[in-house]
PyMOL CGO cylinders between C-alpha atoms (Angstrom):
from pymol import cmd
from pymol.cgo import CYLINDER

trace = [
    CYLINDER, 166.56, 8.44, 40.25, 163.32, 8.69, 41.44, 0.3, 1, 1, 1, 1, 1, 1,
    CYLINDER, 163.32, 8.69, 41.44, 160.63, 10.77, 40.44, 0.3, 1, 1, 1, 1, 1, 1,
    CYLINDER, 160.63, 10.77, 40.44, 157.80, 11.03, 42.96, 0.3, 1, 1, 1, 1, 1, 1,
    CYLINDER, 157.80, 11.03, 42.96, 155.45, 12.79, 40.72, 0.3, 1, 1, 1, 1, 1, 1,
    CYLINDER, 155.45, 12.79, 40.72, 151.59, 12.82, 42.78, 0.3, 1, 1, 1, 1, 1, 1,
    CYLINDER, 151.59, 12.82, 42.78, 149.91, 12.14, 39.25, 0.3, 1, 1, 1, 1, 1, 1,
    CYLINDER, 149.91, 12.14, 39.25, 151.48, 8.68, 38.76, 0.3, 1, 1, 1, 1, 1, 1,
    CYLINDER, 151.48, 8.68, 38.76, 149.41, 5.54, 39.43, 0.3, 1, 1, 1, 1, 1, 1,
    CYLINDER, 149.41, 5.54, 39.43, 151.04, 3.35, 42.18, 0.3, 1, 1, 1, 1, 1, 1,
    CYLINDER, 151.04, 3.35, 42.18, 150.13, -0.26, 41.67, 0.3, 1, 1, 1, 1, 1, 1,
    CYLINDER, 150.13, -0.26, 41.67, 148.50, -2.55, 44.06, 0.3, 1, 1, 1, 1, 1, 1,
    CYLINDER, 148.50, -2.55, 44.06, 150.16, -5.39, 45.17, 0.3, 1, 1, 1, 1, 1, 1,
    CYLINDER, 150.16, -5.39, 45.17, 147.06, -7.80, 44.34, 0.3, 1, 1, 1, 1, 1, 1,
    CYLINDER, 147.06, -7.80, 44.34, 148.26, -7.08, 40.63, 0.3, 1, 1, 1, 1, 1, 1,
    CYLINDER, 148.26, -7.08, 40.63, 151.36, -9.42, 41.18, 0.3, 1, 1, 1, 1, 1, 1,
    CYLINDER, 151.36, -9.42, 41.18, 152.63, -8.82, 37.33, 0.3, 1, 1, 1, 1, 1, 1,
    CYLINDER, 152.63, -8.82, 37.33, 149.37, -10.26, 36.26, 0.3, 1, 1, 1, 1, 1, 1,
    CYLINDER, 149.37, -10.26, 36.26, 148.40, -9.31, 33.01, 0.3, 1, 1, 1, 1, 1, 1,
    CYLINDER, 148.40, -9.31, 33.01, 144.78, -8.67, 32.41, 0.3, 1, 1, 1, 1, 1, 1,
    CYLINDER, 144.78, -8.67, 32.41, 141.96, -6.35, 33.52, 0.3, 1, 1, 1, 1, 1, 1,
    CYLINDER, 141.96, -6.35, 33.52, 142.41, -3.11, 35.84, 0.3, 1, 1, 1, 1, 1, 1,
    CYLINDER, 142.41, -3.11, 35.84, 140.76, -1.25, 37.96, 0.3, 1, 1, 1, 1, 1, 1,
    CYLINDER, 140.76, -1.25, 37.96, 141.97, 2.37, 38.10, 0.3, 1, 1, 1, 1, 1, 1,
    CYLINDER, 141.97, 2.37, 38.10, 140.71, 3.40, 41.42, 0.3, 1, 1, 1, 1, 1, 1,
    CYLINDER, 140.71, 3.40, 41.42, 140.98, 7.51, 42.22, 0.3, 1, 1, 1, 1, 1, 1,
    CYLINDER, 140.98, 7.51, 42.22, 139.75, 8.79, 45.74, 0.3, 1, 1, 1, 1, 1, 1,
    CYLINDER, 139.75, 8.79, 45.74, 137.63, 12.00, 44.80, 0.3, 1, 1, 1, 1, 1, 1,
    CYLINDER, 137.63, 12.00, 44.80, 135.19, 12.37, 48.09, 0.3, 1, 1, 1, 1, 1, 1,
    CYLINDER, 135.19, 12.37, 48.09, 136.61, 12.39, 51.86, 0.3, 1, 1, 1, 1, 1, 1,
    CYLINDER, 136.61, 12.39, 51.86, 135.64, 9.74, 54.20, 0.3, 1, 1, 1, 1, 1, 1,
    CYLINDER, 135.64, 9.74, 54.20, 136.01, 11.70, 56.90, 0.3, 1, 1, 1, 1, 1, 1,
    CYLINDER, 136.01, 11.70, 56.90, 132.46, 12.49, 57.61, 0.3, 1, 1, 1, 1, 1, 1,
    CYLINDER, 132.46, 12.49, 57.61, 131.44, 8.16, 57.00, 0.3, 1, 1, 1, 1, 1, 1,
    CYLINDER, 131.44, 8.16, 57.00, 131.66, 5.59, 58.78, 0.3, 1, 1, 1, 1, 1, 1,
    CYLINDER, 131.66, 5.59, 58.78, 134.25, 3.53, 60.27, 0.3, 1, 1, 1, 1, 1, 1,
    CYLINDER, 134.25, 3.53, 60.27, 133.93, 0.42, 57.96, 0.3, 1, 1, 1, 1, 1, 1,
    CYLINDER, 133.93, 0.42, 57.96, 133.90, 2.87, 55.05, 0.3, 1, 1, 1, 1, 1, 1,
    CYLINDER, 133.90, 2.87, 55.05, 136.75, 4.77, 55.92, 0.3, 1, 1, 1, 1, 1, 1,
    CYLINDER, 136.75, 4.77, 55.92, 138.75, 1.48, 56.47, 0.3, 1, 1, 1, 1, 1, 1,
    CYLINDER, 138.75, 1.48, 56.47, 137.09, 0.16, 52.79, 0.3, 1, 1, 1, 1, 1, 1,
    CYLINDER, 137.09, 0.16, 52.79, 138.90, 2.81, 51.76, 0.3, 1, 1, 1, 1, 1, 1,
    CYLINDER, 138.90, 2.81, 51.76, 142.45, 2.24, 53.23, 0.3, 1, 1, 1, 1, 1, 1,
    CYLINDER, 142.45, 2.24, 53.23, 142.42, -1.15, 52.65, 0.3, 1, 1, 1, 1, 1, 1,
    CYLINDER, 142.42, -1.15, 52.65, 142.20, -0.48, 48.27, 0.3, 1, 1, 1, 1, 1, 1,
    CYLINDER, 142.20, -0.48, 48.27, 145.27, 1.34, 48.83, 0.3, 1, 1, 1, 1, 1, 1,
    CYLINDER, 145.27, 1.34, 48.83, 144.01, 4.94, 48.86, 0.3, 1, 1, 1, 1, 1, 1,
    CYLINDER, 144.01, 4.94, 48.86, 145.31, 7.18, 51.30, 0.3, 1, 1, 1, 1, 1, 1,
    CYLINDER, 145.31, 7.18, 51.30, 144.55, 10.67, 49.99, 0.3, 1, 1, 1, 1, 1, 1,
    CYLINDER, 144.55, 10.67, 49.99, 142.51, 12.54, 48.15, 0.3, 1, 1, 1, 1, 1, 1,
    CYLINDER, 142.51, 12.54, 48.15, 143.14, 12.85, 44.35, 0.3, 1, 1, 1, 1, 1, 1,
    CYLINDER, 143.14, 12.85, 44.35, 145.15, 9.37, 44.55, 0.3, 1, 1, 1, 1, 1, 1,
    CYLINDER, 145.15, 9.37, 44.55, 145.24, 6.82, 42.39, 0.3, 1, 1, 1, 1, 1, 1,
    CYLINDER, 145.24, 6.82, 42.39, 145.49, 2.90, 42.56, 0.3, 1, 1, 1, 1, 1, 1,
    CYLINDER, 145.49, 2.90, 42.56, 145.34, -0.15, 40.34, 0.3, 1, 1, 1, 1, 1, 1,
    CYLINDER, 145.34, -0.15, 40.34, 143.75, -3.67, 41.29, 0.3, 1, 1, 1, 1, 1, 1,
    CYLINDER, 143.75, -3.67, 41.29, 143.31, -6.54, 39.40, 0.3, 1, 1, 1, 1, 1, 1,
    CYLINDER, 143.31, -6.54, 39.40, 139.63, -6.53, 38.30, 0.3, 1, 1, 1, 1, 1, 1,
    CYLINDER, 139.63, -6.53, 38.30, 137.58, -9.53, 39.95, 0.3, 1, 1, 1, 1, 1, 1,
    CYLINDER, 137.58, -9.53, 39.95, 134.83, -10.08, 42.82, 0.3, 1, 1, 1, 1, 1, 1,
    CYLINDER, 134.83, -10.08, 42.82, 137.11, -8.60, 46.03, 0.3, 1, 1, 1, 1, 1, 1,
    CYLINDER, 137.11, -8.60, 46.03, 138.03, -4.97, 44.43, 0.3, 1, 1, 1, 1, 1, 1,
    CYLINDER, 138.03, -4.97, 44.43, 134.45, -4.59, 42.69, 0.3, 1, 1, 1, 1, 1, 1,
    CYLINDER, 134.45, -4.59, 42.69, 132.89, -5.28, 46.04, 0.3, 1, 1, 1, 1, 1, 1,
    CYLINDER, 132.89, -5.28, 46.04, 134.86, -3.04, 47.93, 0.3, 1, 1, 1, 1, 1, 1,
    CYLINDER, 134.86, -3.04, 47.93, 134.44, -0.77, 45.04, 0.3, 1, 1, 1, 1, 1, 1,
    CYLINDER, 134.44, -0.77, 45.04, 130.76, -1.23, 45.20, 0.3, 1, 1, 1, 1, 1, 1,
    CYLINDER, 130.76, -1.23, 45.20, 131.20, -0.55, 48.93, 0.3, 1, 1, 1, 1, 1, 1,
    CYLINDER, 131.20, -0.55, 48.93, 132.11, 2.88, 48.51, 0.3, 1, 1, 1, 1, 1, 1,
    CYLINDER, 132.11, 2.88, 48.51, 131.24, 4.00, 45.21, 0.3, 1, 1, 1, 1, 1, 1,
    CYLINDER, 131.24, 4.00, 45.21, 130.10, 7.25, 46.86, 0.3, 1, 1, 1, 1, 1, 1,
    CYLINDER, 130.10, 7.25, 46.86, 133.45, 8.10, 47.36, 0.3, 1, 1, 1, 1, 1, 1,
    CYLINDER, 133.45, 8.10, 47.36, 135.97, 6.72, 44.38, 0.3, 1, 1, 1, 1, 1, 1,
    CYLINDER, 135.97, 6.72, 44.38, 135.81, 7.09, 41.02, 0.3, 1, 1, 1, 1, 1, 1,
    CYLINDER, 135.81, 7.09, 41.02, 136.50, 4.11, 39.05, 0.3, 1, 1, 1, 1, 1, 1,
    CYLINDER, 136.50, 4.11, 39.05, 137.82, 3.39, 35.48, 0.3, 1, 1, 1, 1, 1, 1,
    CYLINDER, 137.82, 3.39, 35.48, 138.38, 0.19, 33.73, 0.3, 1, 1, 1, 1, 1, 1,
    CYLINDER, 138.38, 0.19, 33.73, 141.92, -0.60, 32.19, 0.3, 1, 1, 1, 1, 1, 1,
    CYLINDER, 141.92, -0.60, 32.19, 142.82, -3.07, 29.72, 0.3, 1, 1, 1, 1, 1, 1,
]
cmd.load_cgo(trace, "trace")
């Protein structure tokens, strides 16, 4: 069965059963209130609400778009 427990990290599909670095990426600031190309920054590393939490595979594309938004995500590294 499954258990579809909020706390649980879902992982991106970027990660690919790569084994390596991780970014642990946790939404913790609304981007209601931003703009547009924030607000889609957001979406687009996986995060859909708040308190969520995703994994990419750390390299240049998910620290940009962490970079991006760093306002809004808080961001922990995974080995």
């Amino acid at each position: 069965m499954s258990n579809n427990n909020k706390s649980e990290t879902k992982q991106s599909p970027s990660l690919g059963g790569i084994k390596g670095p991780r970014l642990r990426v946790t939404l913790i600031k609304s981007p209601t209130k931003f703009n547009e190309r924030q607000k889609r920054t957001v979406r687009a590393l996986g995060l859909k609400r708040m308190h969520q939490t995703v994994e990419h595979a750390d390299g240049p594309v998910a620290r940009g778009m962490v970079a991006k938004v760093a306002h809004l995500v808080e961001v922990e590294e995974v080995k």
